[in-house]
N, CA, C and O of each residue as an XYZ file, in Angstrom:
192
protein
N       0.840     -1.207      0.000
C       0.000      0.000      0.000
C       0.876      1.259      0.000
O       0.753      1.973     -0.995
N       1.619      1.598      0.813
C       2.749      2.546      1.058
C       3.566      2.512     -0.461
O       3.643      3.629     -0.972
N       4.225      1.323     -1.306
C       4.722      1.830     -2.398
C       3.568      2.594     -3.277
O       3.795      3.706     -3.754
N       2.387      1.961     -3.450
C       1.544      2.669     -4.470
C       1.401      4.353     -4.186
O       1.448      5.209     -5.069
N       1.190      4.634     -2.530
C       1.215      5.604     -2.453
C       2.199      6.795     -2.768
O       2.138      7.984     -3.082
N       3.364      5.588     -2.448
C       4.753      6.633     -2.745
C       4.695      6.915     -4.140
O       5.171      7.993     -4.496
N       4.079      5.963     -5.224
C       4.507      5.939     -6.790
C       3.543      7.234     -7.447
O       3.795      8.073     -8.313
N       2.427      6.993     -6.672
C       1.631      8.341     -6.869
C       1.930      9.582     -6.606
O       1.913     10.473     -7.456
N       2.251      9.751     -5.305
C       3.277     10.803     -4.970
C       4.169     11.532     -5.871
O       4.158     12.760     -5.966
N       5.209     10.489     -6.757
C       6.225     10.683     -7.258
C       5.626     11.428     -8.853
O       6.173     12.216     -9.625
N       4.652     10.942     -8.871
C       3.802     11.113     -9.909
C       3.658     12.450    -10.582
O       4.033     13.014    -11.610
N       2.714     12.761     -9.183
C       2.002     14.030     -8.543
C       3.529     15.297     -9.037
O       3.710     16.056     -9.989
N       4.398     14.913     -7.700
C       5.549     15.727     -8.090
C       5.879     16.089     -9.077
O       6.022     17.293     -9.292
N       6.144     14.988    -10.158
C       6.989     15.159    -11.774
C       5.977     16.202    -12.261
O       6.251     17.307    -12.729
N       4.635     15.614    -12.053
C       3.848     16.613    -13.236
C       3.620     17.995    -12.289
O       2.949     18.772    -12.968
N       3.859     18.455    -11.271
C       4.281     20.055    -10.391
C       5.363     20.415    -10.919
O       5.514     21.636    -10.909
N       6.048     19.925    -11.305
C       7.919     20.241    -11.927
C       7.288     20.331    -13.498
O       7.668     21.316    -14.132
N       6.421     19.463    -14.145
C       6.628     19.927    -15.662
C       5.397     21.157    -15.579
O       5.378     21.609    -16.724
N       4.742     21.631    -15.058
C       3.883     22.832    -15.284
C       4.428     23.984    -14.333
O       4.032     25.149    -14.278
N       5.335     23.432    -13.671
C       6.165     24.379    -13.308
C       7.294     25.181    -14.547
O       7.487     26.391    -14.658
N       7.941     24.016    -15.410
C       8.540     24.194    -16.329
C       7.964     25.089    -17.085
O       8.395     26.228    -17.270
N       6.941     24.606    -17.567
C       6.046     25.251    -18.531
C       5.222     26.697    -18.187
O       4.568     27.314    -19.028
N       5.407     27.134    -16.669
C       4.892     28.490    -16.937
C       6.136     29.038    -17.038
O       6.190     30.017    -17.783
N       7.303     28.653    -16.435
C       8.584     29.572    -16.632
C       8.802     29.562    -18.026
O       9.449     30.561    -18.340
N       8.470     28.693    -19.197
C       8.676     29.018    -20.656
C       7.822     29.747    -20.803
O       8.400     30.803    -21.062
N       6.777     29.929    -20.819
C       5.591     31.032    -20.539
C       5.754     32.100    -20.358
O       5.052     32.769    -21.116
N       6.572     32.893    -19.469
C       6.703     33.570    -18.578
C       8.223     34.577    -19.489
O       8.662     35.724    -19.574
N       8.472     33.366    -19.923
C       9.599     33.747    -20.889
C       9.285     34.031    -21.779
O      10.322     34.499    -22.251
N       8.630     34.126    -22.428
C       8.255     34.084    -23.927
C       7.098     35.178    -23.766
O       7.013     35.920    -24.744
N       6.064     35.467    -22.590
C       5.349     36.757    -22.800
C       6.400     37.703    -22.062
O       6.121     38.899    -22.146
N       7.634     37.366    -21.307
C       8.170     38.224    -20.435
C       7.290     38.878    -19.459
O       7.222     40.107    -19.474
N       6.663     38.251    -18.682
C       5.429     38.303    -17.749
C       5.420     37.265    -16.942
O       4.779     36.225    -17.092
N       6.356     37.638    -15.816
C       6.133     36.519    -15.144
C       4.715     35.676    -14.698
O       3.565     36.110    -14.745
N       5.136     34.446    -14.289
C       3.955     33.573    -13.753
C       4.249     33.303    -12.189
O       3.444     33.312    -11.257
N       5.792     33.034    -12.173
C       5.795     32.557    -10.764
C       7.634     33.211    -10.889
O       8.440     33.417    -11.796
N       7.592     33.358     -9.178
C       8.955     33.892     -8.608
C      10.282     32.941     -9.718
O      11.340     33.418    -10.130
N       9.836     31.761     -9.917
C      10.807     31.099    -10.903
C      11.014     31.466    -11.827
O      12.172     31.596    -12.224
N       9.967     31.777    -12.531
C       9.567     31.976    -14.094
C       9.907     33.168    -14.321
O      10.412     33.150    -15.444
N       9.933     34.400    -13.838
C      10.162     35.819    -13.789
C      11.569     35.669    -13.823
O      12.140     35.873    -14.895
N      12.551     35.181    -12.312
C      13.758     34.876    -12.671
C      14.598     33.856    -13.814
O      15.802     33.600    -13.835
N      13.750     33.483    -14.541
C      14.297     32.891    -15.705
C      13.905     33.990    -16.858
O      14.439     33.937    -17.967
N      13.134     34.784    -16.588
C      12.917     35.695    -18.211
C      13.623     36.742    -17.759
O      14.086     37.484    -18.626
N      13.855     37.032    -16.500
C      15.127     37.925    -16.432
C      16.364     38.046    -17.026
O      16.844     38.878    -17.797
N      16.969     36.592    -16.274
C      18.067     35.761    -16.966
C      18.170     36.047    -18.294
O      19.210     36.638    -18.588
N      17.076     35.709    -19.598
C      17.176     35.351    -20.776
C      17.468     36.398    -21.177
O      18.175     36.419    -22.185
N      16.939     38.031    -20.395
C      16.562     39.477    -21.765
C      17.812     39.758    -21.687
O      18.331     40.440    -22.571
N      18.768     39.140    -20.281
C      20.503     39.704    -20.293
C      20.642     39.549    -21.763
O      19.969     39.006    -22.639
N      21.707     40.192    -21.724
C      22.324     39.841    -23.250
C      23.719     39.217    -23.391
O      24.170     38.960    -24.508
């Protein structure tokens, strides 16, 4: 019972990390941040 739960868990996580990913490309690409991450990554990018 405990692995299934853990596998779900792990699950859960990956797909928080890929829509996490995905507003920081977001975020990049309108240069509008979405989240404290995403802002510091379109920061990053406008450097030159």
């Amino acid at each position: 019972m405990a692995a299934v739960l853990h596998r779900a868990g792990r699950a859960r996580a990956a797909r928080r990390d890929e829509s996490a990913f995905t507003n920081a490309a977001r975020s990049a690409m309108t240069s509008t941040p979405v989240s404290p991450s995403g802002g510091l990554l379109a920061a990053q990018r406008e450097v030159p």
